[in-house]
Residue frames as qw, qx, qy, qz and C-alpha x, y, z in Angstrom:
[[0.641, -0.202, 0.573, -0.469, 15.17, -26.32, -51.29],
 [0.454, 0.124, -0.809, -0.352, 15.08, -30.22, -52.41],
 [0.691, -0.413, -0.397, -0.442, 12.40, -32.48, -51.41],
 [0.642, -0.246, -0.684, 0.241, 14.28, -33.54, -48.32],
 [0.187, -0.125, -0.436, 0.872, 14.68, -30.47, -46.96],
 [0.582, -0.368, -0.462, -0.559, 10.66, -30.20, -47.98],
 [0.696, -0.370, -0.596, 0.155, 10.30, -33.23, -45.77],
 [0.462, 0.232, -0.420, 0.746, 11.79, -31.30, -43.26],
 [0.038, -0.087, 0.090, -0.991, 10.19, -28.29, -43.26],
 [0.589, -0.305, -0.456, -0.594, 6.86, -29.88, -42.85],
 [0.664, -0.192, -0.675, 0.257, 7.62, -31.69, -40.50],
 [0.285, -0.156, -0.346, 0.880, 8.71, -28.24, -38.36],
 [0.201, -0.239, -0.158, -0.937, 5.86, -26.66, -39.33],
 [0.566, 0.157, 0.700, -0.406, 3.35, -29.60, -37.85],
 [0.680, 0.195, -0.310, -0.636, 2.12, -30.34, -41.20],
 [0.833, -0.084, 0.488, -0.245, 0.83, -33.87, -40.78],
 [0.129, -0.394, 0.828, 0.378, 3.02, -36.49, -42.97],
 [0.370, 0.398, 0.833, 0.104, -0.45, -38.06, -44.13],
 [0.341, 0.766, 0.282, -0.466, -0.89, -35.17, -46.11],
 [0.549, 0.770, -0.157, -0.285, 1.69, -35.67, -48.24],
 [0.903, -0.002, 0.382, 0.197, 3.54, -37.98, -50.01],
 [0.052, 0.924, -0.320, -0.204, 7.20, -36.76, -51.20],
 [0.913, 0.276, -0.299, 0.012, 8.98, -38.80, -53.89],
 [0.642, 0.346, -0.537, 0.423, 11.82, -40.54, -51.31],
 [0.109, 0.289, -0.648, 0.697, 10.83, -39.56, -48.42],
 [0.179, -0.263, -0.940, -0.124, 9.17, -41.25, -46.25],
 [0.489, -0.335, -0.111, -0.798, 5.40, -40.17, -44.99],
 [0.304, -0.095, 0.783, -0.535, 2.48, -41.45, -42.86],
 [0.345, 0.531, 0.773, -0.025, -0.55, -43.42, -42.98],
 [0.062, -0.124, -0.540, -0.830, -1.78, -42.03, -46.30],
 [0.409, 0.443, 0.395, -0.693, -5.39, -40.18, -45.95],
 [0.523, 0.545, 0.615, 0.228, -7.89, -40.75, -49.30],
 [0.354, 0.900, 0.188, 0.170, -6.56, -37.42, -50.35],
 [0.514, -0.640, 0.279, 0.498, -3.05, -35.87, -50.09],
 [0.217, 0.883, -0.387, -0.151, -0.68, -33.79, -51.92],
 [0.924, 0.032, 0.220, 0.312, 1.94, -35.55, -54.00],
 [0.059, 0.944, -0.199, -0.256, 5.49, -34.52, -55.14],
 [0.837, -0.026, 0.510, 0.194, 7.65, -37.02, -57.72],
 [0.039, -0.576, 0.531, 0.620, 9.88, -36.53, -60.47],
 [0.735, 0.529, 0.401, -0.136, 7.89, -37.49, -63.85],
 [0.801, -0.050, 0.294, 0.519, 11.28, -37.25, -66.49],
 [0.458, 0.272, 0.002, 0.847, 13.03, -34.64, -65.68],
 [0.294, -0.522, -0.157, -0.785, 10.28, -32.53, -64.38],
 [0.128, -0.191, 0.559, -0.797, 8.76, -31.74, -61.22],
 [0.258, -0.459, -0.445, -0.724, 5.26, -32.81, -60.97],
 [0.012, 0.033, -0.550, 0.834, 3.38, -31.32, -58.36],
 [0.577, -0.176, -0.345, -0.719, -0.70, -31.96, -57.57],
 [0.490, -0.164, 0.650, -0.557, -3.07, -34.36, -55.26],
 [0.368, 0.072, -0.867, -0.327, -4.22, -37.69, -55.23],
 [0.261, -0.138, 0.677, -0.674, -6.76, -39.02, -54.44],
 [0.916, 0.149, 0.348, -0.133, -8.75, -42.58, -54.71],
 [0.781, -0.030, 0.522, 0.342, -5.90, -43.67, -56.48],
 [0.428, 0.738, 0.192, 0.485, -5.74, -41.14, -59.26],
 [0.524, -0.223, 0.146, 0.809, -3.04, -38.67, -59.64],
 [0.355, 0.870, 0.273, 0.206, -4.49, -35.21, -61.00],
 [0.591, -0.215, -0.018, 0.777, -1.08, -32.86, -61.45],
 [0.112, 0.954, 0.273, -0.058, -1.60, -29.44, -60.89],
 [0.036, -0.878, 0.422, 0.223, 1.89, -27.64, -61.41],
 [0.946, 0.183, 0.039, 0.265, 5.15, -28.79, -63.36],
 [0.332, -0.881, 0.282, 0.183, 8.26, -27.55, -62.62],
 [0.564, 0.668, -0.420, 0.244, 12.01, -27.52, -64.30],
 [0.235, 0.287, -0.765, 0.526, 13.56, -27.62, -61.09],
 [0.532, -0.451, -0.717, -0.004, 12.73, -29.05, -57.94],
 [0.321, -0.287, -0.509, 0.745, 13.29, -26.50, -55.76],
 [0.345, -0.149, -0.157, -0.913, 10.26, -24.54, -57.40],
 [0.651, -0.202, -0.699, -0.215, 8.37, -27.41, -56.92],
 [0.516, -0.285, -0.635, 0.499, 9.30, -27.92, -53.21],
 [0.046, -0.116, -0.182, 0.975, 8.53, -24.20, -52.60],
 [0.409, -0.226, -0.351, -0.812, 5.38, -24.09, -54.50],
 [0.605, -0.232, -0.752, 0.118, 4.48, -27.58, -52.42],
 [0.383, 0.020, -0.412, 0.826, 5.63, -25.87, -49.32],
 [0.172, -0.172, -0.216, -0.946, 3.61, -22.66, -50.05],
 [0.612, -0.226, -0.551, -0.520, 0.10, -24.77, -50.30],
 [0.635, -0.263, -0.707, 0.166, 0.65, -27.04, -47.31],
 [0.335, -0.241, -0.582, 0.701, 1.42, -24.10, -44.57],
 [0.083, 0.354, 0.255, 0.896, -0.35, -21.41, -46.21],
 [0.020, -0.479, -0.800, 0.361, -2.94, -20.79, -43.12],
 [0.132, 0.718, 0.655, 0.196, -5.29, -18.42, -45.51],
 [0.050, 0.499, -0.108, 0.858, -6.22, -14.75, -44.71],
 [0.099, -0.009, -0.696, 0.711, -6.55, -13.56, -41.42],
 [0.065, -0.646, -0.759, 0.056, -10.16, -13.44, -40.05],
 [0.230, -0.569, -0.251, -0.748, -12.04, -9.78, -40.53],
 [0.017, 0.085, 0.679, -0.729, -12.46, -8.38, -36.87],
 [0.026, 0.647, 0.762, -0.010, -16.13, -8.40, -36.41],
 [0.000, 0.606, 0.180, 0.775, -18.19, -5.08, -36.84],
 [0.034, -0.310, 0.406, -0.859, -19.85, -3.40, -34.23],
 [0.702, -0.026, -0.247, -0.667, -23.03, -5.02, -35.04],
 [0.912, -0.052, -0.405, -0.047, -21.99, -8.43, -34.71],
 [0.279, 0.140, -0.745, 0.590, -19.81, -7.85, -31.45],
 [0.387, -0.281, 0.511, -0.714, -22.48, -6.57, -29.64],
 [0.877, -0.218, -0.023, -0.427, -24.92, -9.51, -30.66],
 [0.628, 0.216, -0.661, 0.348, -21.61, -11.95, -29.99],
 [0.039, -0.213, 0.558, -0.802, -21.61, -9.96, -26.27],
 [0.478, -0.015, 0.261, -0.838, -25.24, -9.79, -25.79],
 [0.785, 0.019, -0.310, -0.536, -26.96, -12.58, -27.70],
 [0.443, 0.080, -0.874, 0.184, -25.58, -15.47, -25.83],
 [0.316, -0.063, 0.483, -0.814, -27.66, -13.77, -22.62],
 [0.719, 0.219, 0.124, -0.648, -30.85, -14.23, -24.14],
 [0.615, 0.194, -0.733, -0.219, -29.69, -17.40, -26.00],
 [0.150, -0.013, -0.853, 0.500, -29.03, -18.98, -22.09],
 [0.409, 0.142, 0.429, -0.793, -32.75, -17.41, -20.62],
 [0.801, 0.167, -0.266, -0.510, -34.72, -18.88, -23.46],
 [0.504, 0.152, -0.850, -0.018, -32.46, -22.28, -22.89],
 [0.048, 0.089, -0.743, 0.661, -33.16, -21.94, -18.66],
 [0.525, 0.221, 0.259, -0.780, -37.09, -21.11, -19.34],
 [0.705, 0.219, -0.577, -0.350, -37.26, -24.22, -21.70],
 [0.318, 0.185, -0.850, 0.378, -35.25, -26.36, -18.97],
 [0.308, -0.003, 0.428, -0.850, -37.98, -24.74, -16.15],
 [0.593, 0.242, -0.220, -0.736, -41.05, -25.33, -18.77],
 [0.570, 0.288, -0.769, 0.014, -39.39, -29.06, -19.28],
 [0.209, 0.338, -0.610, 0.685, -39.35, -29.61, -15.56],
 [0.382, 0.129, 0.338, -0.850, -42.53, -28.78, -14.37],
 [0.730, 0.140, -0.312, -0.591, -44.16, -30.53, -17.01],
 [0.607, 0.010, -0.787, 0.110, -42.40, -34.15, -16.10],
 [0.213, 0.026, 0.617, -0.757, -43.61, -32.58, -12.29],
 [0.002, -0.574, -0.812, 0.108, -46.87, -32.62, -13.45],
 [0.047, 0.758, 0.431, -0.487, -47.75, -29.08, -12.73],
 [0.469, 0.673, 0.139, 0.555, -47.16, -25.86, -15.23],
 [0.554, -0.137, -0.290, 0.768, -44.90, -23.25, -14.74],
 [0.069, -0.944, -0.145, 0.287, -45.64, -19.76, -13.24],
 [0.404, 0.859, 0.122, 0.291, -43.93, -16.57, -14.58],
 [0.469, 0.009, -0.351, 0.810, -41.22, -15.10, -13.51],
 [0.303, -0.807, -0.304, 0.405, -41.49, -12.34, -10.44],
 [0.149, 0.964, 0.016, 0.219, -40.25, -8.82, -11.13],
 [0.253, -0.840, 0.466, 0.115, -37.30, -9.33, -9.46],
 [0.330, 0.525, -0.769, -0.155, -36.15, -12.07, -11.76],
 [0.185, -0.162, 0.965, -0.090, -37.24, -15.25, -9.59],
 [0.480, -0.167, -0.709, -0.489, -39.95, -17.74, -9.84],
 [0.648, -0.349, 0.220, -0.640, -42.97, -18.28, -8.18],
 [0.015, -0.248, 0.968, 0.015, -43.00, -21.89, -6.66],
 [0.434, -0.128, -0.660, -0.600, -45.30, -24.05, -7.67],
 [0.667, -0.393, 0.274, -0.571, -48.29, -25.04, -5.43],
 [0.313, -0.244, 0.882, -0.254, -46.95, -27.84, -3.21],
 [0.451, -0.058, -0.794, -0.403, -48.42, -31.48, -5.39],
 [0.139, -0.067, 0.703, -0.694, -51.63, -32.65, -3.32]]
């Protein structure tokens, strides 16, 4: 691989062109940090800039390590995510319930109070008593 077919391959992957900045080819609006890739005589160097400073993290003989290693760094999308346990699905399933009732009995609590009056308890079957009529 040489750096244009780099350019390329970023491009096909979506990698945004303001992430890096590939010696000859051209790029986007430059971000205050981004991967760089430029021939430094004869070598590869490979590493990220950013505020103006150049810190090279790899050197390469050839460029087509370089462009791979480059490559490598920019699509790499990490390790897959750890399915949750049992523990944390059920409070994923279950805790959002009780996350919403406490929000709806705050909203209620909220409500009543700009009424004026305070709020009654909930009924056994789940509703509310209505407050006594303002008077």
């Amino acid at each position: 691989m040489d750096r244009f077919e780099l350019c390329r391959a970023l491009r096909s992957a979506g990698v945004p062109e303001a992430y890096y900045e590939i010696q000859d080819c051209p790029h986007g609006p430059c971000t205050t940090a981004r991967y760089f890739l430029e021939e430094r005589g004869g070598q590869w160097a490979v590493g990220v800039q950013e505020r103006g400073t150049r810190q090279v993290w790899e050197r390469f003989t050839d460029e087509d390590r370089a462009c791979r290693w480059l490559h490598a760094r920019l699509t790499d999308e990490g390790p897959p995510p750890e399915p949750p346990t049992a523990e944390e699905m059920d409070q994923l399933l279950h805790g959002g319930e009780a996350t919403q009732r406490r929000a709806r009995e705050a909203l209620d609590r909220a409500l009543a109070e700009a009424r004026g009056h305070t709020t009654e308890e909930p009924r056994p079957d789940g509703g509310r008593a209505q407050p006594p009529p303002a008077g």
